[in-house]
C-alpha positions in Angstrom: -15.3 27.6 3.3 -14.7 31.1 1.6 -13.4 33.4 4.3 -13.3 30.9 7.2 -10.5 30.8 9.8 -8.8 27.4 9.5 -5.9 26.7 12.3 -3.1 26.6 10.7 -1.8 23.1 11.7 -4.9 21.9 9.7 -3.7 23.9 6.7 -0.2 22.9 6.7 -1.2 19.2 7.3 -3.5 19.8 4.2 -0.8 21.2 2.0 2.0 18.7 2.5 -1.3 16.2 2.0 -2.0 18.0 -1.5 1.4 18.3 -2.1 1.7 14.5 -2.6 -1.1 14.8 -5.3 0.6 17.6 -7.2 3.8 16.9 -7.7 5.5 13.2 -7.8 7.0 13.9 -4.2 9.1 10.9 -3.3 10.1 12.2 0.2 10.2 10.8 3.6 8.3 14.0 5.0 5.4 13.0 2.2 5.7 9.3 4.3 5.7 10.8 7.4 2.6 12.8 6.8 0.3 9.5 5.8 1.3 8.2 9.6 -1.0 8.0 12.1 -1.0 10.7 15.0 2.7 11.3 15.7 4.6 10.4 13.1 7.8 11.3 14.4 7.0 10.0 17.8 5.8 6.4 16.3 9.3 6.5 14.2 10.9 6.2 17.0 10.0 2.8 18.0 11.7 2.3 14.3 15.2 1.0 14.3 18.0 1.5 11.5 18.2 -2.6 12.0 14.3 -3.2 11.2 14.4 -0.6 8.4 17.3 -2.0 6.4 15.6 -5.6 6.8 13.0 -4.6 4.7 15.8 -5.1 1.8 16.3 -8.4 2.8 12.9 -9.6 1.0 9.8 -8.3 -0.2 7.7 -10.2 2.1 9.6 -9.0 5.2 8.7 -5.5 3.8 4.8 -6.0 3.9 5.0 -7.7 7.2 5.9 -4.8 9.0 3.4 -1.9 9.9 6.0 0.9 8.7 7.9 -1.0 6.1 4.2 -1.3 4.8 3.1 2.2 5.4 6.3 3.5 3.9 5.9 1.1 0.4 2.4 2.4 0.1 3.2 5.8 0.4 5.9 5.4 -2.2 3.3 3.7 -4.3 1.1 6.4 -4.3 3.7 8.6 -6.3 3.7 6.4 -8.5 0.2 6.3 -8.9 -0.2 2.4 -8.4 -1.4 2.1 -4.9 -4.4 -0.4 -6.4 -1.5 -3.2 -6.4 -0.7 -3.4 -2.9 -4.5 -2.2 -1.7 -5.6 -5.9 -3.6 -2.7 -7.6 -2.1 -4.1 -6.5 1.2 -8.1 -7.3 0.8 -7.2 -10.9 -0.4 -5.2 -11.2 3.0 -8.5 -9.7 4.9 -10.5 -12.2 2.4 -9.0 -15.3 3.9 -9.5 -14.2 6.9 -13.4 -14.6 6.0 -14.8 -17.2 8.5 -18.8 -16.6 7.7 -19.7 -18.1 4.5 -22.3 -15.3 4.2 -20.1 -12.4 4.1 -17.5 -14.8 1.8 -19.8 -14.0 -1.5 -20.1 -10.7 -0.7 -16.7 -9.8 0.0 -15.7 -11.9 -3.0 -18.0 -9.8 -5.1 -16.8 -6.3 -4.5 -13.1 -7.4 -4.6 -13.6 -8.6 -7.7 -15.8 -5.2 -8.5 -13.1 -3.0 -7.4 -10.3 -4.9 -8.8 -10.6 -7.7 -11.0 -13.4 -6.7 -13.1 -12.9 -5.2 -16.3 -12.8 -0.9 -16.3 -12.3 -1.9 -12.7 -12.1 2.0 -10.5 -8.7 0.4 -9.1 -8.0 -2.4 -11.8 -4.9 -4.5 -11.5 -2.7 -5.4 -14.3 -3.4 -8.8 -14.7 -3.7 -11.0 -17.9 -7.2 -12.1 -20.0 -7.1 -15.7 -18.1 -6.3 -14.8 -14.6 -9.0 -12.2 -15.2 -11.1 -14.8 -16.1 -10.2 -17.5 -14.2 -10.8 -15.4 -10.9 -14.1 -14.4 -12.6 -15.3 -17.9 -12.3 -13.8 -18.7 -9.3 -15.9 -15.3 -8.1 -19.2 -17.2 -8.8 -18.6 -20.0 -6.3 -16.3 -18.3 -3.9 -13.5 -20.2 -1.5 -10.9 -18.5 0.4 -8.5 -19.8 -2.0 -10.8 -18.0 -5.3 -8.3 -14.9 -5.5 -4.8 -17.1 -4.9 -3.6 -17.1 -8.7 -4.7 -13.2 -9.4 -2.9 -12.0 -5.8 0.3 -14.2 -6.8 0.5 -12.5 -9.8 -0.1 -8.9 -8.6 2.5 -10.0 -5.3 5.1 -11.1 -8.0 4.8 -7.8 -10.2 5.2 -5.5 -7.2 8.1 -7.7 -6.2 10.1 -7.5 -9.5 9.1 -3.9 -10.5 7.9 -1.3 -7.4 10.0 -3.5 -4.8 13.3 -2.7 -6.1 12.3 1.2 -7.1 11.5 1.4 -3.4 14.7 0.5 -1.9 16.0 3.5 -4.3 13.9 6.0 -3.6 14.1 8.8 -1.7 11.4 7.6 1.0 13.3 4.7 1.9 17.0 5.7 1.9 15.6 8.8 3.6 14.1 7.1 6.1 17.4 5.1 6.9 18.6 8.2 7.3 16.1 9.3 9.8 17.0 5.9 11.6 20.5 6.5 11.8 20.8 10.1 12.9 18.4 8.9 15.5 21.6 7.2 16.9 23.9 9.5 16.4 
């Protein structure tokens, strides 16, 4: 890559990308840039009213695409991402409908998360760990519903509240309400 002529739209999308890895950015532009195509343009379908319902309760907040985009993005500066990225595979997992791809999917869950030294472990205790690691060997849809609720009830009471303070979400109020102005 020496010497070669990148557009320059690719390297400023690259540097506010790096940016969130270098610093603990806590900014609604750092938010904006995880968006798909068009951030600004798929803000717009946001409203001041749907943003500031995302205080109203944590689950409200991962029910919508941006309230869930935005918490993730604040979770990545603070570097505990793994939290909500379980959350969502158990949703995916119960979606499971062949009994064949159950196992497997219950296996690298487990792998990923659960499992001890775990490359995105979870902070969960020595008997949901192992209590999900037998559920694991004969897998239901249900074999991950104690470990999620734990993980869903730490990101509630500690990363929830954090978020509505932070500058990603108050600023993108902001962005809401100058929208109307």
């Amino acid at each position: 890559l020496a010497g070669a002529l990148l557009p320059l739209s690719f390297l400023q999308g690259m540097r506010t990308r790096l940016g969130c890895l270098s610093h603990k950015s806590d900014s609604y532009n750092d938010f904006t840039a995880i968006l798909p195509d068009k951030p600004n343009r798929a803000l717009k379908g946001l409203s001041t009213e749907e943003a500031t319902r995302w205080a109203d309760s944590f689950d409200v907040l991962l029910s919508h695409k941006y309230g869930l985009a935005a918490f993730r993005a604040f979770l990545k500066t603070e570097f505990s991402e793994e939290n909500l990225e379980f959350w969502l595979a158990c949703e995916d997992f119960k979606k499971t409908r062949s009994a064949a791809k159950l196992a497997s999917k219950a296996q690298r869950i487990f792998e990923e998360f659960i499992d001890v030294q775990a490359p995105r472990e979870v902070n969960i205790d020595f008997q949901t760990r192992e209590l999900t690691r037998r559920n694991v060997q004969e897998p239901s849809l249900s074999c991950f519903d104690q470990a999620q609720g734990k993980v869903h009830s730490l990101m509630e009471k500690d990363s929830y509240p954090r978020f509505l303070r932070s500058k990603i979400y108050t600023d993108l109020l902001s962005q809401t309400q100058r929208r109307l102005s």
